[in-house]
C-alpha positions in Angstrom: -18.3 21.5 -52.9 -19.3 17.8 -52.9 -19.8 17.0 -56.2 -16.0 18.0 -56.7 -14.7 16.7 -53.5 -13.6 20.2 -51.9 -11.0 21.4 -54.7 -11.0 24.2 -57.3 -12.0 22.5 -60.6 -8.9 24.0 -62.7 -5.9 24.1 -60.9 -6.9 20.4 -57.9 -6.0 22.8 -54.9 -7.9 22.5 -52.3 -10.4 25.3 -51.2 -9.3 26.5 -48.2 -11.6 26.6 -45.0 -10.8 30.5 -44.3 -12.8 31.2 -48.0 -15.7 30.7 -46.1 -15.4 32.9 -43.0 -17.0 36.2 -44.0 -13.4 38.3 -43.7 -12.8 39.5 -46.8 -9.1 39.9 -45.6 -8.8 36.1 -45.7 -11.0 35.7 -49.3 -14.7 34.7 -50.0 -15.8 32.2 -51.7 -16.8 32.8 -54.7 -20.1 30.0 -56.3 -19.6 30.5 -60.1 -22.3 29.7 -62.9 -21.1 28.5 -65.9 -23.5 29.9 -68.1 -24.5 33.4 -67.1 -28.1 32.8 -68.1 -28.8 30.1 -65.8 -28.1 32.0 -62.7 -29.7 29.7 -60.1 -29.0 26.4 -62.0 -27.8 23.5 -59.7 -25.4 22.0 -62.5 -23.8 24.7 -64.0 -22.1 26.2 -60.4 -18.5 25.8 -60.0 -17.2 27.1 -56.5 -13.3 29.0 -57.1 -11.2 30.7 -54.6 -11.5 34.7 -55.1 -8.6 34.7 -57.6 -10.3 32.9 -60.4 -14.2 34.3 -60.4 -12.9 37.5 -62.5 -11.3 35.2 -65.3 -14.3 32.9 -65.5 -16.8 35.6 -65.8 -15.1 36.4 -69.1 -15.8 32.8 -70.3 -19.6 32.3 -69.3 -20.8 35.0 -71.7 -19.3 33.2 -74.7 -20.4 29.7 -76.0 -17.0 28.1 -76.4 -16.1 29.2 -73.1 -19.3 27.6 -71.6 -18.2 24.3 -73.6 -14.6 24.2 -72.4 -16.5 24.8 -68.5 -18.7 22.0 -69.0 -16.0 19.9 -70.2 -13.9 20.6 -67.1 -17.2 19.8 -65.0 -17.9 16.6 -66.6 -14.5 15.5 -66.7 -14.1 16.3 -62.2 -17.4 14.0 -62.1 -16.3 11.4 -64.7 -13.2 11.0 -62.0 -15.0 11.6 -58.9 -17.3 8.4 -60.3 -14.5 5.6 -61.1 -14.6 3.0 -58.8 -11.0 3.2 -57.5 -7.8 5.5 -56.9 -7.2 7.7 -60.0 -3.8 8.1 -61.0 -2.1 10.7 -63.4 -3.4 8.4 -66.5 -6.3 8.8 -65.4 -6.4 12.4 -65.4 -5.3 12.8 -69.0 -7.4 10.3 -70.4 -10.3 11.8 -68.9 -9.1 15.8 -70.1 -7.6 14.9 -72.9 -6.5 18.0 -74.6 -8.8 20.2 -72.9 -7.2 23.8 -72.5 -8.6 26.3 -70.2 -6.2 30.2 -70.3 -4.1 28.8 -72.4 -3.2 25.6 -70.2 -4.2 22.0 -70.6 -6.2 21.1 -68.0 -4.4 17.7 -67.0 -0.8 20.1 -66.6 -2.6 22.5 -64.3 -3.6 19.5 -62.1 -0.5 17.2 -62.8 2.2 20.4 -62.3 0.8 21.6 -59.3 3.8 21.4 -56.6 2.1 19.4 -54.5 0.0 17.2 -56.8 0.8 13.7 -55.1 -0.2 15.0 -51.5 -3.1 16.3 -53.4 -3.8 13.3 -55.1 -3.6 10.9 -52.1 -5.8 13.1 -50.1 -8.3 13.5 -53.0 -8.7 9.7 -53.7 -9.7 9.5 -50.2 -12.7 12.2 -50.4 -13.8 10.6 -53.5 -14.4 7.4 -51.5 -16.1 9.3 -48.4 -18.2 10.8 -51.4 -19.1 7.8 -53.4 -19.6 4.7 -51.1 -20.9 7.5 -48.0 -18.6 5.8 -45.9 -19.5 9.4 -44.0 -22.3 11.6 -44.2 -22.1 14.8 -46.1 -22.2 16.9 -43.0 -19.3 14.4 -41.2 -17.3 15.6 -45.0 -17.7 19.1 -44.4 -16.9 18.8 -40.3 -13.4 16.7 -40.8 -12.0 18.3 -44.2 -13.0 21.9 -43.9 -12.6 22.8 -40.5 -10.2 25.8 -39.1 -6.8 24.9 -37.3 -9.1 25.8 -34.0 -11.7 22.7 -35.0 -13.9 25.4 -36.4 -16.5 24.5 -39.4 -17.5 27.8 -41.0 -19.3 26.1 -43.9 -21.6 24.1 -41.5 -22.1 27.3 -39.1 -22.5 29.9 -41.4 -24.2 28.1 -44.3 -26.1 24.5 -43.5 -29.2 25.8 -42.1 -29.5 29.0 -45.0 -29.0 26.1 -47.6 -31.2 24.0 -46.6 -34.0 26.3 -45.9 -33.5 26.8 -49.2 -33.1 24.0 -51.2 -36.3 23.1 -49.4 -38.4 25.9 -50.5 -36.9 24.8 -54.1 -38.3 21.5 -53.5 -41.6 21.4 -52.4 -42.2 23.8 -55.4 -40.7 20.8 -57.8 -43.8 19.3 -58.5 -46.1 22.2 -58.8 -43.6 24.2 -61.1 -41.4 22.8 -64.1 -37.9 23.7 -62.5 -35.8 21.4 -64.6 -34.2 24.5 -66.2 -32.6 24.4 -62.5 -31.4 20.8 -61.6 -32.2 17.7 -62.9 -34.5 14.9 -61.0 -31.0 13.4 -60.8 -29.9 16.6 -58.7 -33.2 16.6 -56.9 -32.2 13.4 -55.6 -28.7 14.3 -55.0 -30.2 17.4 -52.7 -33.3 15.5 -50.6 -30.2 12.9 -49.8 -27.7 15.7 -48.7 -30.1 17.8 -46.9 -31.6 14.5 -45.2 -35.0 16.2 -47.1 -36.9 12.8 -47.3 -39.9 14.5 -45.8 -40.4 16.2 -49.0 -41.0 13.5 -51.7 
């Protein structure tokens, strides 16, 4: 969710808060590996609203399908990273001609109805993200909270993944886990989690 600044990776909506509530009348939320061998790996996780984890299944069991995902990963990080607001040169420099379902990449973020609403919002995150003008837990609190000020990613999910991520850690040293995140994603997670206590 952070790494991408709170959208779906293919089409730059936003995931909606209600994904996260449990109701499966509303949608869940649906964590989606790239590579269906590495189950449990940190960097190969995409996060898609319900519609989209039956199509991407079909692509993780096949190696050019696992390229084109990591393509659309690295290219969401190479434009969460620049220094400044993107704009929609940006975007196509960065995706080129990537096509995902038959569909560039850049035209499934550029044609969305609502892309310069998106846009302006999105530039903002990726500030909040990269400078940590606010914490991670003030991100999840002010973008993904219910029209009643609910946060059901902070109440139903902080505390399980931490507990978590911290078993994951204090194993890092003893076990070779790099098959699982990187000691750039190690440090990406102790600095989330506010997990300094277990270096």
């Amino acid at each position: 969710m952070i790494r991408f600044g709170g959208i779906n990776p293919l089409t730059f909506e936003r995931l909606s808060p209600e994904f996260f509530d449990g109701d499966r009348n509303t949608g869940l939320y649906q964590p989606y590996h790239i590579d269906s061998s590495l189950n449990f790996c940190f960097n190969a996780i995409l996060i898609f609203d319900p519609m989209w984890h039956g199509r991407f299944n079909a692509l993780s069991i096949i190696d050019l399908g696992i390229s084109l995902q990591k393509e659309l990963r690295d290219g969401v990080l190479e434009l969460i990273s620049i220094n400044r607001d993107i704009d929609e040169r940006d975007i196509r420099r960065v995706f080129g001609g990537l096509t995902i379902f038959n569909k560039k990449v850049a035209d499934w973020w550029i044609g969305n109805l609502d892309f310069n609403n998106l846009l302006s919002s999105w530039n903002l995150d990726r500030e909040f993200i990269r400078t940590k003008k606010i914490s991670y837990l003030e991100f999840f609190l002010e973008s993904f909270k219910l029209s009643n000020g609910e946060s059901l990613i902070i109440d139903r999910y902080w505390d399980y993944a931490k507990e978590t991520i911290s078993a994951f850690l204090m194993l890092y040293n003893e076990y070779d886990l790099s098959y699982l995140f990187t000691d750039a994603d190690k440090d990406f997670l102790i600095e989330h989690f506010k997990l300094e206590d277990l270096i």
